[in-house]
C-alpha positions in Angstrom: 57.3 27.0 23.1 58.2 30.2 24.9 56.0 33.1 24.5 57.3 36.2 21.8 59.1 38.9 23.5 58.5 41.8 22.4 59.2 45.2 23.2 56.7 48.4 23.2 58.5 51.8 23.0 56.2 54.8 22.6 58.2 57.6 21.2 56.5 61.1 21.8 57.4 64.5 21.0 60.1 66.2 23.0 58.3 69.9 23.2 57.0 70.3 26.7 55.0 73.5 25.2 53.2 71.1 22.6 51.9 69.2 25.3 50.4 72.5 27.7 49.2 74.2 24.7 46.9 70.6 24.2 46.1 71.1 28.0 44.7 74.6 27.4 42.6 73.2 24.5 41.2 70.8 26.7 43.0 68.1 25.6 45.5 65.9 27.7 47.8 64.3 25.6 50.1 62.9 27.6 47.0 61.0 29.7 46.3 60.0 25.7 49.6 58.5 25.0 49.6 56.4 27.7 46.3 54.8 27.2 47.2 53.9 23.7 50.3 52.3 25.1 48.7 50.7 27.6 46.0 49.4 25.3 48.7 48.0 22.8 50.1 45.7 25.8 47.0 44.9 26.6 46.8 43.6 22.8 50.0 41.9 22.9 49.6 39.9 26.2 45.9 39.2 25.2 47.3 37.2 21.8 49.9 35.4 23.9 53.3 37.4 23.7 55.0 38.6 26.6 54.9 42.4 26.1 58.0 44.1 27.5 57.4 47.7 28.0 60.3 50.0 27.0 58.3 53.3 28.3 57.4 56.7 26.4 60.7 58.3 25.1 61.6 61.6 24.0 65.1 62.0 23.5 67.9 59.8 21.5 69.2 58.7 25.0 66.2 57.5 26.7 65.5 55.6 23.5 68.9 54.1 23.2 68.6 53.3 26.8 65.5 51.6 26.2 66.1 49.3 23.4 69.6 48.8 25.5 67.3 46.9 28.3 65.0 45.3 25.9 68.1 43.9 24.5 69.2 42.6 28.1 65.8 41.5 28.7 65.9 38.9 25.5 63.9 41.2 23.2 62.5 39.5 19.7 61.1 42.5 18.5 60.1 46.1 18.7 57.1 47.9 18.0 57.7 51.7 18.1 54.2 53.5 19.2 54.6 56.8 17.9 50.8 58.7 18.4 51.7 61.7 16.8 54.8 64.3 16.2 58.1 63.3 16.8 61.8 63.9 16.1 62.4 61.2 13.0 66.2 61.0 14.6 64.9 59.3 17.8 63.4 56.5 15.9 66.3 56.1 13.8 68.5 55.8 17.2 66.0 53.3 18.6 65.5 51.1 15.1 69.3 51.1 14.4 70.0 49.7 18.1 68.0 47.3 17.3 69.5 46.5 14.5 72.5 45.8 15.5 71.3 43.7 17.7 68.9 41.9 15.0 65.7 42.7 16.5 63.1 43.6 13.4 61.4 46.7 14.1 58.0 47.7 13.6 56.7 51.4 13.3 52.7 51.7 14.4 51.1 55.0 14.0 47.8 54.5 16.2 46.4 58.3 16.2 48.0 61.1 13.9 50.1 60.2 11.0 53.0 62.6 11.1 55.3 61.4 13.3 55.3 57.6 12.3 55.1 59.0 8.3 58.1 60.9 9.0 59.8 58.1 10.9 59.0 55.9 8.2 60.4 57.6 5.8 63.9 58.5 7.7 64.3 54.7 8.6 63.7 53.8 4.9 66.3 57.0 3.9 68.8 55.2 5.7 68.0 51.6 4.9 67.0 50.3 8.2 64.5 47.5 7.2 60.8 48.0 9.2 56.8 47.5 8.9 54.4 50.4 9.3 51.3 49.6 10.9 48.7 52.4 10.1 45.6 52.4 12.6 42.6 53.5 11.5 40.4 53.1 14.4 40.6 51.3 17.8 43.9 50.0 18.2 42.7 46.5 19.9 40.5 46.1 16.8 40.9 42.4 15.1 42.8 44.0 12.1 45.3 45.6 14.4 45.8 42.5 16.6 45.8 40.2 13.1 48.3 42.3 11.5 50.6 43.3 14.3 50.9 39.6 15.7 51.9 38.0 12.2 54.6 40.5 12.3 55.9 39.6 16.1 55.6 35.8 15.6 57.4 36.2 11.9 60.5 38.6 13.9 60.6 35.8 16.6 60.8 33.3 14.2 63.8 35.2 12.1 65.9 35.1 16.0 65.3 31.7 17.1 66.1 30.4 13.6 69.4 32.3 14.1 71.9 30.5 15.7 70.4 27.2 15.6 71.6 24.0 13.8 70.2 21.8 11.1 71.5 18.8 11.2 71.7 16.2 8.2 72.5 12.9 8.5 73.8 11.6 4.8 73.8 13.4 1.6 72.0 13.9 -1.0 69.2 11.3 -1.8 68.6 9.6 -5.2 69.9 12.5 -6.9 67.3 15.0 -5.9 68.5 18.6 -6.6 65.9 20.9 -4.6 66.8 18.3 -1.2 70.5 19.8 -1.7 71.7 23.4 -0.5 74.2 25.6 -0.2 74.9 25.8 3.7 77.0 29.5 3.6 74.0 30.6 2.0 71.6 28.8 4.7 74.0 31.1 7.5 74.0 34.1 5.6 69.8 34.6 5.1 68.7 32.6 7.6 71.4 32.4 10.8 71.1 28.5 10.8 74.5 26.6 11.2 74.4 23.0 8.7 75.7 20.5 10.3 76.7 17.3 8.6 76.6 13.5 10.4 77.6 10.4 8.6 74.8 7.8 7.9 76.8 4.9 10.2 76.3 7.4 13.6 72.7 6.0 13.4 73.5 2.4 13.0 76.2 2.6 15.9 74.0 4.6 18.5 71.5 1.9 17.4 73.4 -1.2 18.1 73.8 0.7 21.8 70.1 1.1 22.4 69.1 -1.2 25.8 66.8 -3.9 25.1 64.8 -2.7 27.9 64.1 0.6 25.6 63.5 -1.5 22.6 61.2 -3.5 24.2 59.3 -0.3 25.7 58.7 1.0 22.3 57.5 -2.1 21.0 54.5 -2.7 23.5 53.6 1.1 22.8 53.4 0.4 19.2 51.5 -2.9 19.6 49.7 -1.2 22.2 48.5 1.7 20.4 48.7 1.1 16.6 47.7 -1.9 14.4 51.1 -3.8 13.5 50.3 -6.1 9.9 53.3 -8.6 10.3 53.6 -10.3 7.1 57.1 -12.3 7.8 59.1 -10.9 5.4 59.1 -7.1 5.4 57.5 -6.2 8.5 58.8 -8.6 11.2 59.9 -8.8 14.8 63.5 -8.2 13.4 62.9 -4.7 11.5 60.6 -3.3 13.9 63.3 -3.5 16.3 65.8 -2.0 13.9 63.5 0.5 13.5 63.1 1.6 16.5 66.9 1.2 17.6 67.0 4.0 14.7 64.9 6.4 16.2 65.9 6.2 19.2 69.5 6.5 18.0 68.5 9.6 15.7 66.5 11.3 18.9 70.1 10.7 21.0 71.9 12.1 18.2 69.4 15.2 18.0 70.1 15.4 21.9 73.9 15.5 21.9 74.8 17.4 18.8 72.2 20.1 20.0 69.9 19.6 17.1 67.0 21.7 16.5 65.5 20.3 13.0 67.0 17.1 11.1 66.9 15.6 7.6 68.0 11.8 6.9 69.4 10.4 3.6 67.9 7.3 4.1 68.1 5.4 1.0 69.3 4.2 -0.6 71.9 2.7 2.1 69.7 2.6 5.0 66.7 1.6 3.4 68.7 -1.2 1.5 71.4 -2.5 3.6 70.1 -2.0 7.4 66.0 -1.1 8.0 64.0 1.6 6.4 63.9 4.8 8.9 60.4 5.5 8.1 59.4 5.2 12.0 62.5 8.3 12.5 60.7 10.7 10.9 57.3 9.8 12.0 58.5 10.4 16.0 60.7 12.8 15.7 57.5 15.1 14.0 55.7 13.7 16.9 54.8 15.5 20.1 54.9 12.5 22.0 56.7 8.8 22.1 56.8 5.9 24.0 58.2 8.0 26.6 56.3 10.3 26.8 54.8 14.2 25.6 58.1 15.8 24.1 58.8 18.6 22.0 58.8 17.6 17.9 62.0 18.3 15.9 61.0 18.8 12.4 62.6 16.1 10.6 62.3 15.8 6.6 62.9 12.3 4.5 66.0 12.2 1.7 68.0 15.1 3.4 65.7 17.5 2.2 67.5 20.9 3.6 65.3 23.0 2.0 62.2 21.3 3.1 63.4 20.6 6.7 64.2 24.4 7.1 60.6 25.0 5.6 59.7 22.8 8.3 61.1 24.4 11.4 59.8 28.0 9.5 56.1 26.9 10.4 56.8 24.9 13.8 58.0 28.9 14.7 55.2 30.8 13.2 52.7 28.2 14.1 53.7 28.1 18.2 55.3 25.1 18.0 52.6 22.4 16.2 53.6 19.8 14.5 54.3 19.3 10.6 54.0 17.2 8.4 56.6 16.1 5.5 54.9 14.3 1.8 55.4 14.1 -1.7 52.6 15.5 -4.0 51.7 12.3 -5.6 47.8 13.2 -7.1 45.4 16.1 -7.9 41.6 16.5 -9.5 42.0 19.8 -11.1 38.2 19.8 -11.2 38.0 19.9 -7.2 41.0 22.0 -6.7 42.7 19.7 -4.5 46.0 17.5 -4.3 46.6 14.1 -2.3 49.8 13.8 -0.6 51.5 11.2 1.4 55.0 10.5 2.6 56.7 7.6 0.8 56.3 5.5 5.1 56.7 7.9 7.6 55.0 11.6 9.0 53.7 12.9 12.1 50.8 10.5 13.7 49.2 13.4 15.2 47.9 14.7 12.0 45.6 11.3 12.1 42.9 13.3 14.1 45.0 16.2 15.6 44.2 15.8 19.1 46.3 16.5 22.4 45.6 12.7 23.1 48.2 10.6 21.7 46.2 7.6 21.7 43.4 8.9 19.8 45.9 10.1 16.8 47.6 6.4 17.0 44.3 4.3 17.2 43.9 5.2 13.6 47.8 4.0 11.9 48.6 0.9 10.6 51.8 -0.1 10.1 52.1 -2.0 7.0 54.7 -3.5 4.8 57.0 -0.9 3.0 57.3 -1.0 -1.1 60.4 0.4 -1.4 63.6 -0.9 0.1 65.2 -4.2 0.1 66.2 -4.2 3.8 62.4 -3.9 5.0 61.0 -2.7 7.6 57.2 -1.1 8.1 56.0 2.2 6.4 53.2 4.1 8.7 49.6 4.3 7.0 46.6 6.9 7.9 44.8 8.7 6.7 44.1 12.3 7.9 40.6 13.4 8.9 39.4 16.5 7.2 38.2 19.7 9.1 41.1 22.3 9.6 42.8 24.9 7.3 45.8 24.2 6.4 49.1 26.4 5.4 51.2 25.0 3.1 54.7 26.1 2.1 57.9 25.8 0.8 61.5 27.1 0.0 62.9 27.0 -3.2 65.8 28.2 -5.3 65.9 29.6 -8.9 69.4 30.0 -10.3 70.4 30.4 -6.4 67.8 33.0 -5.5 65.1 31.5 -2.7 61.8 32.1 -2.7 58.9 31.2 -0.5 55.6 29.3 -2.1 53.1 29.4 0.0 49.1 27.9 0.0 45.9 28.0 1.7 44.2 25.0 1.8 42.1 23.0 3.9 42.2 19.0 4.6 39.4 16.8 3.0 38.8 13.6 1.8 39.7 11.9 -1.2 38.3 8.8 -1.7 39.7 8.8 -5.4 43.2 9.0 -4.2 44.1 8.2 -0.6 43.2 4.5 -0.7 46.5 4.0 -3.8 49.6 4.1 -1.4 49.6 2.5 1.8 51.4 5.4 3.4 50.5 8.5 5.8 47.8 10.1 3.3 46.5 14.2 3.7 44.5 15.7 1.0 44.4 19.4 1.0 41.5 21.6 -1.0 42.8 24.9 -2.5 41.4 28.2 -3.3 42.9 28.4 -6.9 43.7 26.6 -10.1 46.2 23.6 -8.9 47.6 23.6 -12.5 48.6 27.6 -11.1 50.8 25.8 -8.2 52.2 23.3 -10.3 53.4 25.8 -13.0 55.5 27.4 -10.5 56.4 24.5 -7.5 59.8 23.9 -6.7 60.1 20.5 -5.7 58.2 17.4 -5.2 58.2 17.7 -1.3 55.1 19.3 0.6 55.4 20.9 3.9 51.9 21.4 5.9 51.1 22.8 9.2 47.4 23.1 10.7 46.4 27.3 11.0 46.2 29.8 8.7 49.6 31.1 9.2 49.8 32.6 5.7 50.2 36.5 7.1 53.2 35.2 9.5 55.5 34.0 6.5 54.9 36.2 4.2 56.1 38.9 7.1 58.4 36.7 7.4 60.3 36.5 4.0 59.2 40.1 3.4 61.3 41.0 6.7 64.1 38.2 4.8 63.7 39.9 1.8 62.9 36.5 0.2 60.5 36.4 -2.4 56.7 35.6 -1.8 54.5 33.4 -4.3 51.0 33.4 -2.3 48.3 31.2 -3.8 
């Protein structure tokens, strides 16, 4: 993924006496400014944004102008550096250009608190939506970079989800109410158009798949995975279906200009043509038989809510993958829940390494227990080590809010052996019977980090409601 852009405007005080009664004192401010500017880049490039820098302003036109060329220049955010005294009505110029222009604004006060207080303040008075960051000591210090890069990966993730398209292919699934979503309401918080394919799109691109592509697919599977054949579920037959499927949903995702998916699946699919467990598995994949690719975030029964969960940490995470269950166990005793997909997730989250092969050395892919048209479900089962963040989107009486976890994966010997199917078990830090209270669905969203800072800027930013466990 492409770095954060982000723009750094220092906006300093327009008295030119201010800054020769300092000099007299023995104290060069100006000099001082533009260190603490400098060092903030510094900061920013350092964590892996590209830092744009907008200058040191002190009027309403040069910051206008400013923000004008960050704008031009593809600006996600801006940080307004404001070291000490200012005119409040400059930053109020700068932030409300940015505004209309959707870039999320934040105000960091790095040396004395006056200025940025009073900005603050003005840009709240007028209802211009921003985060203060007060410094209290070196500005490259690990609380400074920590909290100043959750909020530039959270207001890159609010612009690239805007204007980007979710597409979902069917309906809704087995009558599951929190997969379902109201897509005016999708565009108006979150900018992302819903566009909806019919089911039949897959099987016809399918049926068009060359048999030289089919047959490519199928060596890398047999290849690189173990393939239990049992004659009746998972044969030569279904595997081929199967991957005709993905193929056809990955050309589908190509022409319609798709940036995350959800497919219905069953029942129709799953009953009457092949399960599309193998769909979901490489399109959350960062590879394929062809090749390293980008993933599209791609969640089982239509889930809207859970594919735009999805594409939420893909953004704040840089672009891993994620991975797409149900919660199926828990030992309240060890704080932890086993989930697993009902056949298909992202390999990669086997053993999480760049090497494909590595993550596909340990799947099986076994016969599937739900379906009548058959067709294989994907089994592993994911080794522990990393933290984990764990979230989701949900609606109460048509009001979203965010749940989101820490956790890290384990193993559960107890559970993980029960269903045949891509298995993670995640260890929490609280109660699990305090989760379950309050959990809006029965789908689980997962991405490797600790990315908890990034969406809770995020839906604070949103104004969506935070639940943090």
């Amino acid at each position: 993924m492409d770095r954060p852009r982000v723009g750094v405007l220092s906006i300093v005080d327009p008295r030119e006496e201010f800054y020769q009664g300092m000099l007299k004192s023995g104290v060069d401010m100006k000099q001082l400014e533009g260190f603490l500017h400098a060092e903030l880049i510094k900061l920013l490039e350092e964590k892996g944004a590209e830092a744009i820098d907008c200058g040191r302003v002190n009027s309403k036109k040069e910051a206008l102008e400013a923000v004008s060329e960050l704008v031009l220049r593809g600006g996600e955010s801006l940080i307004m550096c404001i070291p000490g005294w200012t005119y409040p009505s400059i930053g109020v110029a700068a932030a409300k250009k940015a505004q209309s222009h959707s870039i999320p604004v934040m105000v960091l006060a790095p040396m004395a608190l006056s200025g940025p207080t009073a900005v603050k303040g003005a840009l709240e008075e007028v209802g211009i939506k921003n985060r203060t960051l007060f410094v209290s000591g070196a500005i490259n210090s690990p609380q400074v970079a920590s909290e100043t890069m959750a909020f530039v990966r959270a207001a890159t993730a609010i612009n690239r989800l805007r204007g980007s398209t979710l597409g979902v292919i069917g309906g809704r699934s087995m009558g599951i109410y929190t997969a379902a979503a109201d897509p005016s309401q999708i565009q108006r918080i979150f900018g992302v158009d819903v566009e909806h394919i019919d089911q039949v799109e897959i099987i016809r691109e399918a049926e068009n798949i060359p048999p030289q592509v089919v047959k490519q697919y199928l060596e890398w599977i047999n290849e690189n995975c173990k393939v239990l054949k049992d004659g009746e579920v998972v044969t030569d037959e279904t595997l081929e279906r199967q991957i005709r499927s993905y193929v056809a949903a990955k050309r589908i995702v190509a022409s319609l200009e798709l940036d995350f998916v959800g497919i219905k699946c069953q029942p129709e699919l799953s009953d009457k043509y092949v399960n599309q467990c193998l769909t979901p598995t490489f399109l959350n994949d960062p590879y394929d038989a062809e090749g390293k690719k980008e993933t599209t975030p791609c969640a089982c029964e239509a889930d809207l809510n859970g594919v735009l969960t999805m594409q939420i940490l893909k953004l704040l995470s840089g672009g891993k993958p994620v991975y797409f269950g149900d919660i199926l166990f828990w030992d309240r005793e060890k704080r932890l829940f086993t989930i697993a997909n009902c056949g298909g997730a992202s390999t990669w989250y086997t053993k999480r390494s760049q090497n494909p092969q590595d993550n596909l050395k340990g799947v099986e892919l076994v016969s599937q227990v739900q379906g009548k048209a058959g067709g294989a479900a994907v089994h592993y089962i994911a080794e522990e080590g990393e933290p984990v963040t764990w979230a989701r989107l949900g609606r109460t009486q048509g009001e979203y809010h965010m749940i989101v976890i820490r956790g890290r994966i384990v193993r559960s010997e107890a559970f993980e052996n029960m269903m045949k199917w891509p298995v993670i078990s995640i260890a929490l830090e609280c109660d699990p019977a305090q989760i379950l209270e309050v959990y809006p669905s029965q789908h689980a969203q997962l991405v490797v980090g600790d990315v908890t800072k990034e969406i809770t800027e995020f839906c604070r930013l949103l104004e969506i409601k935070t639940l943090n466990f």
